[in-house]
Every structure is written in structure tokens, then in C-alpha cells.
C-alpha positions as CSV (number, residue, x, y, z in Angstrom):
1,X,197.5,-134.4,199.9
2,X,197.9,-134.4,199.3
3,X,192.6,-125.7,195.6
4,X,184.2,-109.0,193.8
5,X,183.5,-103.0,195.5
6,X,183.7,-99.4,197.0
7,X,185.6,-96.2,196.6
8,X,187.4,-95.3,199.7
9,X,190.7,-93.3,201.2
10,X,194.2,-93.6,200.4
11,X,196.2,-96.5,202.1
12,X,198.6,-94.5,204.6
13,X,202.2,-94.9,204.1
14,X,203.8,-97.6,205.6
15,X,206.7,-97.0,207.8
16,X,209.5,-99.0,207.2
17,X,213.1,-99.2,207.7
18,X,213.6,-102.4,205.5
19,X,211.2,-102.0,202.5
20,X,209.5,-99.0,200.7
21,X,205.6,-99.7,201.2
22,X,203.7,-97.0,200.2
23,X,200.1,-96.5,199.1
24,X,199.7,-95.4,194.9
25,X,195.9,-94.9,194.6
26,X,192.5,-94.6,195.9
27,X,189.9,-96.3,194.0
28,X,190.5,-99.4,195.5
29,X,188.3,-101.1,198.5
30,X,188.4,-100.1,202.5
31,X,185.8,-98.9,205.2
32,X,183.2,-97.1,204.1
33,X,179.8,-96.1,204.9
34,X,178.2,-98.9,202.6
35,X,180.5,-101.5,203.9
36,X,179.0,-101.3,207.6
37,X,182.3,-101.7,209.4
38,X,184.8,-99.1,211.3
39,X,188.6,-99.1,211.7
40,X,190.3,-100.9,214.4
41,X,193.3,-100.7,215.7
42,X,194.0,-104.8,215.0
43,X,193.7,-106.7,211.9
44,X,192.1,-110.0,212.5
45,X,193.6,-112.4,210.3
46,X,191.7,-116.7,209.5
47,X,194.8,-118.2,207.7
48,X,194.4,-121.6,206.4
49,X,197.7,-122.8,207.6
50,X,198.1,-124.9,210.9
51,X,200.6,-124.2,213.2
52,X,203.8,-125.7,213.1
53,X,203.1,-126.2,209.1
54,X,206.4,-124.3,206.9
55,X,204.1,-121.5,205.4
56,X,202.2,-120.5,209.0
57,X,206.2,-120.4,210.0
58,X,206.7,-118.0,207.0
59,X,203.9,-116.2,207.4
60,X,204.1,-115.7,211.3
61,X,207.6,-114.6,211.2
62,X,206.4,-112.3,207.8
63,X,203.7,-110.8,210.5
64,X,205.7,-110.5,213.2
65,X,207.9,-108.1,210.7
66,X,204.7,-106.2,210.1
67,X,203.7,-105.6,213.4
68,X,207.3,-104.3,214.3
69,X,207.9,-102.0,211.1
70,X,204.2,-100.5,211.0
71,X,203.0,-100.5,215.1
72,X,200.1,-102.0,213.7
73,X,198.7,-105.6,215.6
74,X,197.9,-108.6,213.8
75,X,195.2,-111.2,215.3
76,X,195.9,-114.3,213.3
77,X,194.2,-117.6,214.1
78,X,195.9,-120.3,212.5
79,X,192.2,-122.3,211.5
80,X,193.5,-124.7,209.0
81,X,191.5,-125.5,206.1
82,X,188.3,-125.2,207.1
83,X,189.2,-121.6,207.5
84,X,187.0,-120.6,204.4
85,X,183.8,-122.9,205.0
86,X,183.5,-121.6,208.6
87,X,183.6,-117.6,207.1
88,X,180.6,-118.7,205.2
89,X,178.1,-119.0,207.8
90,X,180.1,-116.1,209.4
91,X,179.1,-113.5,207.1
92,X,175.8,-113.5,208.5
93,X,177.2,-112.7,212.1
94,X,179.5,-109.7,213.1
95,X,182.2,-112.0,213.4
96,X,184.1,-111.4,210.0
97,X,187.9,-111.5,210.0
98,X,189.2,-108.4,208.3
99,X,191.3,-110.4,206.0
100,X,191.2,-114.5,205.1
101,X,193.4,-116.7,202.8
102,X,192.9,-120.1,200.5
103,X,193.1,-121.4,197.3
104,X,191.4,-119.7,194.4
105,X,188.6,-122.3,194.3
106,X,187.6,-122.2,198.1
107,X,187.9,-118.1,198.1
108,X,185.7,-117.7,195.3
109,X,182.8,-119.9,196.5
110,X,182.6,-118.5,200.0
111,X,183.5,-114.7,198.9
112,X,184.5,-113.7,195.4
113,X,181.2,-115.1,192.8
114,X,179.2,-114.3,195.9
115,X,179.9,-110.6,195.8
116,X,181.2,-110.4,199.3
117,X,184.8,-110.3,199.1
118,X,185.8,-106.2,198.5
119,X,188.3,-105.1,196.2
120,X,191.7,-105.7,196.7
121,X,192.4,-101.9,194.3
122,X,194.8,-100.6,197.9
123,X,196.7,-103.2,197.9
124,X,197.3,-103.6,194.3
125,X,197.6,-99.5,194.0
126,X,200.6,-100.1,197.1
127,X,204.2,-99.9,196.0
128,X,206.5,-103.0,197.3
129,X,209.9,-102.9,196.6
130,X,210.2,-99.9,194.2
131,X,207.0,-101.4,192.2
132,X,203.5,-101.4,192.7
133,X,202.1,-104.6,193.6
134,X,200.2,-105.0,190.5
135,X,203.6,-104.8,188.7
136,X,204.8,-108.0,190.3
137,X,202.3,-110.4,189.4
138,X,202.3,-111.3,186.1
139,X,199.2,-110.6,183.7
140,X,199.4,-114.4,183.0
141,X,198.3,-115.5,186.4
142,X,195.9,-112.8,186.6
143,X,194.2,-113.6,183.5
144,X,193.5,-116.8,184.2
145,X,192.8,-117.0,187.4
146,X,189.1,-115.6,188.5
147,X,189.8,-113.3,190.7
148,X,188.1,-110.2,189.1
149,X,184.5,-109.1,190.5
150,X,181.7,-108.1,188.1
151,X,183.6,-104.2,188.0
152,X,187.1,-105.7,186.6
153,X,189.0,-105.2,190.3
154,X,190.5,-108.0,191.9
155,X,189.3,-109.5,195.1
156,X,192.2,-111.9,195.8
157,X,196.4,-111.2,196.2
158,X,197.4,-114.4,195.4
159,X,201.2,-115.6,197.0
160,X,201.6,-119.0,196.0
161,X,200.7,-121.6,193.4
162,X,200.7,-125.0,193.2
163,X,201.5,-126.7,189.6
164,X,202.3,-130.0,188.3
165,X,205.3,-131.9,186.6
166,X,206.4,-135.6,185.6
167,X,209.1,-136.4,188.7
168,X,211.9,-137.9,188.5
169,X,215.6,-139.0,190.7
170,X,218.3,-136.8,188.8
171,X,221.0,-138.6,190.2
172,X,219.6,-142.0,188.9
173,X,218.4,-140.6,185.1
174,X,220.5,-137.2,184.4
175,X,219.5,-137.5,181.1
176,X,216.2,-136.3,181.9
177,X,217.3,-133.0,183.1
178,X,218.9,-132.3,179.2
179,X,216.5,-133.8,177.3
180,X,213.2,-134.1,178.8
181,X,210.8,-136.0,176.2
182,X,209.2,-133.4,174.7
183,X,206.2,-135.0,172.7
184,X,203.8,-137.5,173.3
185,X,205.4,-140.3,171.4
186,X,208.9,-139.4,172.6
187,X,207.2,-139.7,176.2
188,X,206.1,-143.2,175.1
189,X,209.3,-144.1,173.9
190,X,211.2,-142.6,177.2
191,X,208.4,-145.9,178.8
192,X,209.5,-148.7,176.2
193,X,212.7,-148.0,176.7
194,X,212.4,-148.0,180.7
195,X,210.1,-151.3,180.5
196,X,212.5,-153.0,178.5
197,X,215.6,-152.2,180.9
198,X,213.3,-153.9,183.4
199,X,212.1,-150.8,184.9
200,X,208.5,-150.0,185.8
201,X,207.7,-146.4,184.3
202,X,205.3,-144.7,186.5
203,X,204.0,-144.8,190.1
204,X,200.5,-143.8,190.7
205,X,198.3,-144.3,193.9
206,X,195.3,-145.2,192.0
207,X,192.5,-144.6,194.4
208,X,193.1,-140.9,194.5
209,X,190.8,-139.5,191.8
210,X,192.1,-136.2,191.6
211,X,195.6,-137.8,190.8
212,X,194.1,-140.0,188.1
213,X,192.5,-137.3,186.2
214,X,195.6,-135.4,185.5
215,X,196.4,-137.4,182.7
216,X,193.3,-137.3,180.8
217,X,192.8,-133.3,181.5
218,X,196.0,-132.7,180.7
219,X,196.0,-134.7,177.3
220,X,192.6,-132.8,176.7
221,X,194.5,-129.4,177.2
222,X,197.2,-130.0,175.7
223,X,195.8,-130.9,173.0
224,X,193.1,-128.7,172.3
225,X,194.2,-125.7,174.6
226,X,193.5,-124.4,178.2
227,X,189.1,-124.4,178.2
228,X,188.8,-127.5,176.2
229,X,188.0,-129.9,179.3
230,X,185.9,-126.9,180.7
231,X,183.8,-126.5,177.7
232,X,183.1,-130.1,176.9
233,X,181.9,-130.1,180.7
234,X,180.0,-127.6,180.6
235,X,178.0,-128.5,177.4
236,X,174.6,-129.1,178.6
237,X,173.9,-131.1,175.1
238,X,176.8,-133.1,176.0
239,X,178.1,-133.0,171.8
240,X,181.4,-131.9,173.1
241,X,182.2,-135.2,173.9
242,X,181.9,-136.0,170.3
243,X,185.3,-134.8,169.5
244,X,187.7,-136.8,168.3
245,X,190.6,-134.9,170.2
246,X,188.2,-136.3,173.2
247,X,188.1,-139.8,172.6
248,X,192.5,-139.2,171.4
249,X,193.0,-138.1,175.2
250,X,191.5,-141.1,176.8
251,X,192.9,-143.3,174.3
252,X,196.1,-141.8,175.7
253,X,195.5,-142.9,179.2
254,X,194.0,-146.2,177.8
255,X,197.7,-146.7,176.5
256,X,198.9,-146.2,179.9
257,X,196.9,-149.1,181.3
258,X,197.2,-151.4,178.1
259,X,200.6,-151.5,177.7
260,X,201.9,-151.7,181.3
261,X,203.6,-148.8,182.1
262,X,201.9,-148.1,185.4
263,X,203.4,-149.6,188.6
264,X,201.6,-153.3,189.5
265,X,199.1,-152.9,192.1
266,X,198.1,-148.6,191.8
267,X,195.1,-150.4,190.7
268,X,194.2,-151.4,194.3
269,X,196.8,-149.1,196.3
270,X,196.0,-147.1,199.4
271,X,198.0,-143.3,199.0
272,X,201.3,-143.2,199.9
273,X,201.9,-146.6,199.1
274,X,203.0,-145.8,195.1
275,X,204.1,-142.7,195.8
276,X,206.5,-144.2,198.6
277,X,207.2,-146.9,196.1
278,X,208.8,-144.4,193.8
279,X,209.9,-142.3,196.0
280,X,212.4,-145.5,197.4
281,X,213.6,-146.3,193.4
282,X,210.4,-148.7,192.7
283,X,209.1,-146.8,189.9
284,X,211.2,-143.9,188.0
285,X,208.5,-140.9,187.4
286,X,205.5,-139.5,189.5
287,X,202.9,-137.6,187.6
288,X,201.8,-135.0,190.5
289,X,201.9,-132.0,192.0
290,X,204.6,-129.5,192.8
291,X,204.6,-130.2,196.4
292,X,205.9,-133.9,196.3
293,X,209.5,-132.8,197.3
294,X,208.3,-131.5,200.7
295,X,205.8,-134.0,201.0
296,X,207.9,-137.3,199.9
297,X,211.2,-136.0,201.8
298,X,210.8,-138.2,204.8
299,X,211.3,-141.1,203.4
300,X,213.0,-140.9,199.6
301,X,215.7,-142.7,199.3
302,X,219.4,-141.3,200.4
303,X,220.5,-138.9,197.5
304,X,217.1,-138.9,196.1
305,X,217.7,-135.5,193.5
306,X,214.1,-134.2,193.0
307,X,213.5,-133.1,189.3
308,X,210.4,-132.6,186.9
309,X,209.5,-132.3,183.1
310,X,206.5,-130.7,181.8
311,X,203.8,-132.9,180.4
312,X,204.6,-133.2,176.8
313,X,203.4,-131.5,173.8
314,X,199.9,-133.5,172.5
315,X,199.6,-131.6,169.6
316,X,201.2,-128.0,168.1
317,X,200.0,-126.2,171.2
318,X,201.3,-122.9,172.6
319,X,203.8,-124.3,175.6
320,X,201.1,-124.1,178.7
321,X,201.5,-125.2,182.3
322,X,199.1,-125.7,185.0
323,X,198.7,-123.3,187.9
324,X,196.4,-122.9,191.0
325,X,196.8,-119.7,193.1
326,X,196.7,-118.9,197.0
327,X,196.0,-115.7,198.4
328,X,194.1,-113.1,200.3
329,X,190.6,-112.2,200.1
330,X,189.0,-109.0,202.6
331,X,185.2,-109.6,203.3
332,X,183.0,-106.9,203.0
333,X,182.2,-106.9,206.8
334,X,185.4,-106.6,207.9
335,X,186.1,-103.7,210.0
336,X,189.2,-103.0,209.6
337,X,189.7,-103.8,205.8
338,X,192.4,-101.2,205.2
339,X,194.4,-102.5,207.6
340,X,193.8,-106.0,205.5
341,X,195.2,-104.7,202.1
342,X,197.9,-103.1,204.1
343,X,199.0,-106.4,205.7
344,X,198.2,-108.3,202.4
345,X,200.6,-105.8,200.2
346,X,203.2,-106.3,202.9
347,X,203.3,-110.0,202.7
348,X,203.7,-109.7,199.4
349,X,207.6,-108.2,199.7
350,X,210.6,-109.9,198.4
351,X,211.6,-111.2,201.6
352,X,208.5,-112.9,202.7
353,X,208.2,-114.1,199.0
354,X,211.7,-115.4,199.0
355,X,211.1,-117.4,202.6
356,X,207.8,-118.5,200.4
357,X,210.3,-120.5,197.8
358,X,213.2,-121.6,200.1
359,X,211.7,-122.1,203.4
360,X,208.2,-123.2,202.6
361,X,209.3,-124.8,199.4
362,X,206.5,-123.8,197.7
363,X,206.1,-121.9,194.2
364,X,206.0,-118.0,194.9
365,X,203.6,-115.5,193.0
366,X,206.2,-112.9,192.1
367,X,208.7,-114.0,189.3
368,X,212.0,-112.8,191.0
369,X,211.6,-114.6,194.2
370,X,214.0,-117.0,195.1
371,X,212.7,-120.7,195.2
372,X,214.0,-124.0,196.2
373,X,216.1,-126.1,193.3
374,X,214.0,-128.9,193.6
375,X,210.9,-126.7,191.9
376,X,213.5,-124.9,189.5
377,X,212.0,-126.7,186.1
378,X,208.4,-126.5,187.8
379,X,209.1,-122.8,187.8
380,X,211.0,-122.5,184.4
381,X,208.0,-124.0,182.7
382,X,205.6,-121.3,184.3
383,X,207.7,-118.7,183.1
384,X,207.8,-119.8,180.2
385,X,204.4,-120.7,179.5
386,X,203.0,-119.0,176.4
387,X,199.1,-120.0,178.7
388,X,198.5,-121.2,182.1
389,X,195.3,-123.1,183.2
390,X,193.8,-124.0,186.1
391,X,193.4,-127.7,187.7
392,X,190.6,-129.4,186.1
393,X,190.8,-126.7,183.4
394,X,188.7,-124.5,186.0
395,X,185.6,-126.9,185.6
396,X,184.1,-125.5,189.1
397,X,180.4,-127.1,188.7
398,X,179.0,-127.9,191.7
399,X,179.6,-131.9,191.7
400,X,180.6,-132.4,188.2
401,X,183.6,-133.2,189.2
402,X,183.0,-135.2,192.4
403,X,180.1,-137.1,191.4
404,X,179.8,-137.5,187.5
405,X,183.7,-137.4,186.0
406,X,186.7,-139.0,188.3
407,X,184.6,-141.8,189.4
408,X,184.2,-142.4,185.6
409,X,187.7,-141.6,184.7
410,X,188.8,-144.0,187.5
411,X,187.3,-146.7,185.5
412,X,189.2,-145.3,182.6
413,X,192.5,-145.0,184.8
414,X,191.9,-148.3,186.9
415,X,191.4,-150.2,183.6
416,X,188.2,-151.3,183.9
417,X,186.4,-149.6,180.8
418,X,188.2,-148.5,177.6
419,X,188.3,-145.3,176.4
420,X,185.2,-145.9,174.2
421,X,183.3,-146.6,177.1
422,X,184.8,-143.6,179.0
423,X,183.5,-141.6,176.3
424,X,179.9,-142.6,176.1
425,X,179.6,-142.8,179.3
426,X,180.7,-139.3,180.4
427,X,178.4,-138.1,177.6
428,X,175.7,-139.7,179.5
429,X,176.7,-138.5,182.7
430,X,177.3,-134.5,181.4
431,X,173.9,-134.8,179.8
432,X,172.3,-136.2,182.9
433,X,174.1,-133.6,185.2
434,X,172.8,-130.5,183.5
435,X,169.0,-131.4,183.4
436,X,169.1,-132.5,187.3
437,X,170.4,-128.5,187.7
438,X,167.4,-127.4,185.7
């Protein structure tokens, strides 16, 4: 389950036969005095991938066409996910990678707020394709995501996101494709008129608490715009709960509950068990993440035809979608950090971007990569997304989250409060969180 800088010397020009890499600018980040670490000949490389997994595959063969077109040698150590606690207690040691990857969550609390991830200026500066790389990610993903130290330059090249969408099997309801409900009452009616064919609407595993919270975030969001869920949270006074757009959104999800339309038993499920169920035809969408296709594959029912639709419109919003980024980060130990943003702007090309969408079937950061048709509406929606937001609206509170709102909003989700309750009680529970921190 299923996530700021020194001036230094001009990235060399990369050799290559199959892409035009070359370096655009100075300004940006590499080995200098102040930074305490010299060139090397290797770039040493903590990826949060596992072997075997489809992006290490991309990425190792991506590196492998790196080390071939430039002479230079890549060290990578495939750590997994832990890959970004462990540099933590690193950075006190001489045993820095020169260049690290993870979601934009993990990145930022082990390098990027702390000050000790340098900026990424090379590699942005470094033209890929014809283009610099700052040219092919677009300002929407950059604005949004906090990836920017104190001095405005970015510490992170993200090359993947992860998003959301209502699922559903094509083949079985075509009409979905067309004419996706595109408000929430048209939503409701799409689960009337699917309970009264007999149908359960939705499949949820309900003891996953991230899963459950989607729907009252996104209800918030979408109704009041991307920081409305982050502000209310972060109101020390707790008044933002106060608003009536608050209490709408978990009325929302009370309707879920009230009027049946969530699959009997998420209430008590163990994940996979729902998702399975409506991956095999017992349950016709799947609010989730963009990686159910991969991760549902195995066992979805024969001619299973993966499709989405966006969460619908709560009020007259801008259209918005949900994104949260992977990418590259260089610590300021490492010691051969220009050989990072070199690797990290070659990573970046279309190729490697392209295997990013098709092979990994993930979504890819640059816009004219190639992706798999099962995230084609996933995509569509980010593109067209007047705003993006981050998961949880980018509430990033130590243990708000954790301890304080989804076990609340479980008992929203799981039916056993109503949305009244939910209410008061997270009022309480914001109010209670921001005097413990002081």
C-alpha cells in the first residue's frame, strides 16, 4: 500500500549519442568549500526502490544508460523505503550518499525543512531533450509542492507522482468513460441508481485510515479549495472547525455510511479483502490511488478494463486534482554532488520518463511522456487541473494526522459517530494538539 544552498561551477557537458544533456547555468548547488565534500569519480546513489520492484527496473536500466553515455559510475543501493530515515542519522557521519530519492513528505523531513538538502539550481539549469529541465515540469507541480529552500531554489527533481481517482471496470459500465458524474449529487445519483439495480456502489477496506480520509479531505477541498483541510488543522484556536462547509463534508461521508452505499463488511475488513472484492465484480468503484491497476492486476477479474473519474465538483471550484511527487534530493555532505544533479537531470529524459509511464505504470513528472492507458483519465485530470494539492492537503504536523484526525474520521467513516460528533470532536482534538506542542 498500499508519500533547501551554494554557488558553485558549471555542470560539464554531457556526452551523449542519444540525448542532448548539457549544462545552462551556474548558480545552482555542487562541491564547494562550505559544503565539506570533494569530487569522486562515483556517484553513490540510496534509492527507495527494492530490487526486482518495476521502477528500480526502470531506473537500473536508466543508470545503466548513464554510465555508458557519460563514463561516469553509478553506486546505487537499492535500500527500500527506509532509505530516507536511515540518511537521517547519517548526516552526522561521513557516510552521505551523493544523491537520495522519496516522496516529497519523507525528503523534506530528513533534508529539505532541515536545511540540509543543496540546491538542485545544475540540474534544473541542464538542458534535456532540446529544453532545460525546469522547462519540463510544470509550474503547477512546482508551486505546490514544497520543494523550494528558504532562498527560492529547489532541493528536489521530482519524476513521479502518485494521485487519486474513483475506479471503475470499463468493459462492465462504458458509460462512465463518457459521462463521468460530474457533481456531487450526480455522484449520488450514479449510487441510487447502482443500489437499486442490485449493485453495491463502493468497495473500501475500512481499517486503512489513510484510505478513509480521502473522502472527507477531498469533500473539504473541493469544496472550499486546496489549504482548506490544512488551515482548519492548523488552527491552534480550533474555530476553523466552525465552518459550515466543515460539518457539509462530513455530512458527505455520513451519507455514504447512512444510506448504504459502501460494500457490507469494509466496516470490519482486513486490506485487500474489499479491494479484491471489487476488483473480482463485487463492488463497481474504488475510491483510491493511482497505483491500483498495478497493484490489483493479479487477481481482477478476466477483461477487467481499468478506468477512473475525478472526484466530483462539491461546490463551483476551480477543477483541482490531487498530486504527491517523487524525486531526488543531494545532501549537503555529499561528495560528489555534481555528479548527483548530473545523474538526476539525466533521469529525467524522455526515455527514462516514458519507461516511467509504460513500464512502471506509474504517473510521470514531464507532461509529454508516454503513460499506460489504464492512468490516461488519472493523467487528463492533472493536466487539466486549474490547482493541484497535496494528500492530506499537505497537513505535515507531526502526529496530527496519525494520532488526533483518521482515528477520529474512522469513527466518522466506520459509522460509529455522525458527522456532528466528528466535528466537535476533532475541534477538541485540534485544540488539544496545539497546546501539548506549546
Amino acid at each position: 500500500m498500499s508519500t533547501k544552498s551554494r554557488i558553485v561551477r558549471t555542470l560539464a557537458v554531457l556526452a551523449g549519442a542519444s540525448m542532448a544533456l548539457t549544462a545552462c547555468g551556474g548558480s545552482g548547488a555542487s562541491n564547494d568549500a562550505s559544503s565539506g565534500a570533494k569530487d569522486s569519480g562515483t556517484v553513490t546513489y540510496w534509492s527507495m526502490w527494492k530490487v526486482g520492484e518495476a521502477q528500480q527496473k526502470v531506473l537500473a536500466s536508466a543508470i545503466a544508460d548513464f554510465e555508458k553515455e557519460t563514463g561516469d559510475k553509478v553506486d546505487v543501493q537499492w535500500q527500500g523505503r527506509t532509505n530516507t530515515k536511515k540518511i537521517i542519522p547519517a548526516l552526522n557521519t561521513n557516510n552521505v550518499p551523493d544523491i537520495i530519492d522519496g516522496s516529497n513528505a519523507n525528503l523534506d523531513i530528513a533534508l529539505g525543512s532541515t536545511g540540509q538538502a543543496l540546491p538542485m539550481t545544475d540540474a534544473y539549469n541542464t538542458e534535456i531533450d532540446g529544453k532545460k529541465l525546469s522547462e519540463l515540469i510544470p509550474d503547477k507541480f512546482a508551486a505546490v509542492s514544497n520543494i523550494k529552500d528558504k532562498d527560492g531554489q529547489p532541493w528536489m527533481v521530482p519524476y513521479s507522482l502518485t494521485s487519486d481517482g474513483i475506479w471503475f471496470n470499463a468493459e462492465k459500465s462504458p458509460d462512465l468513460v463518457t459521462n463521468p458524474p460530474a457533481s456531487w449529487d450526480d455522484f449520488i445519483s450514479l449510487l441510487d441508481k447502482e443500489k437499486a439495480a442490485g449493485q453495491t456502489p463502493i468497495a473500501a477496506d475500512g481499517d486503512i485510515a489513510g484510505y478513509n480520509a480521502y473522502w472527507f479531505v477531498s469533500a473539504l477541498v473541493h469544496s472550499e479549495g486546496p489549504g482548506s483541510f490544512n488551515k482548519i488543522a492548523t488552527d491552534k484556536t480550533g474555530a476553523g472547525w466552525d465552518s459550515p462547509a466543515v460539518l457539509d463534508a462530513a455530512k458527505k461521508v455520513q451519507q455514504l455510511v447512512d444510506n448504504g452505499y459502501l460494500i457490507n463488511g469494509y466496516n470490519a475488513s482486513k486490506w485487500p479483502a474489499q479491494q479484491q472484492a471489487w476488483a473480482t465484480g463485487g463492488a463497481d468503484l474504488l475510491f483510491n490511488g493511482s497505483w491500483i491497476p498495478t497493484e490489483t492486476g493479479t487477481y481482477a477479474a478476466p477483461g477487467f478494463k481499468y478506468a477512473s473519474f475525478a472526484f466530483p465538483s462539491v461546490a463551483s471550484q476551480p477543477s483541482m486534482a490531487r498530486a504527491d511527487f517523487t524525486g531526488f534530493a543531494v545532501p549537503k555532505k555529499a561528495k560528489n554532488a555534481a555528479g548527483a544533479q548530473k545523474l538526476a537531470a539525466f533521469l529525467m529524459n524522455k526515455k527514462n520518463q516514458d519507461d516511467m509511464g509504460t513500464v512502471a505504470k506509474v504517473l510521470p513528472v514531464r507532461a509529454d511522456a508516454a503513460i499506460s492507458p489504464e492512468l490516461a483519465a488519472v493523467k487528463k485530470n492533472i493536466d487539466d487541473a486549474k490547482e493541484i494539492y497535496l494528500g492530506n492537503d499537505g497537513v505535515s504536523a507531526p502526529g496530527y494526522l496519525e494520532k488526533n484526525f483518521n482515528p477520529t474520521d474512522d469513527l466518522l467513516f466506520l459509522g460509529k459517530i455522525d458527522a456532528g460528533e466528528f466535528v466537535s470532536k476533532m475541534k477538541a482534538e485540534t485544540i488539544a494538539y496545539w497546546k501539548a506542542q506549546g
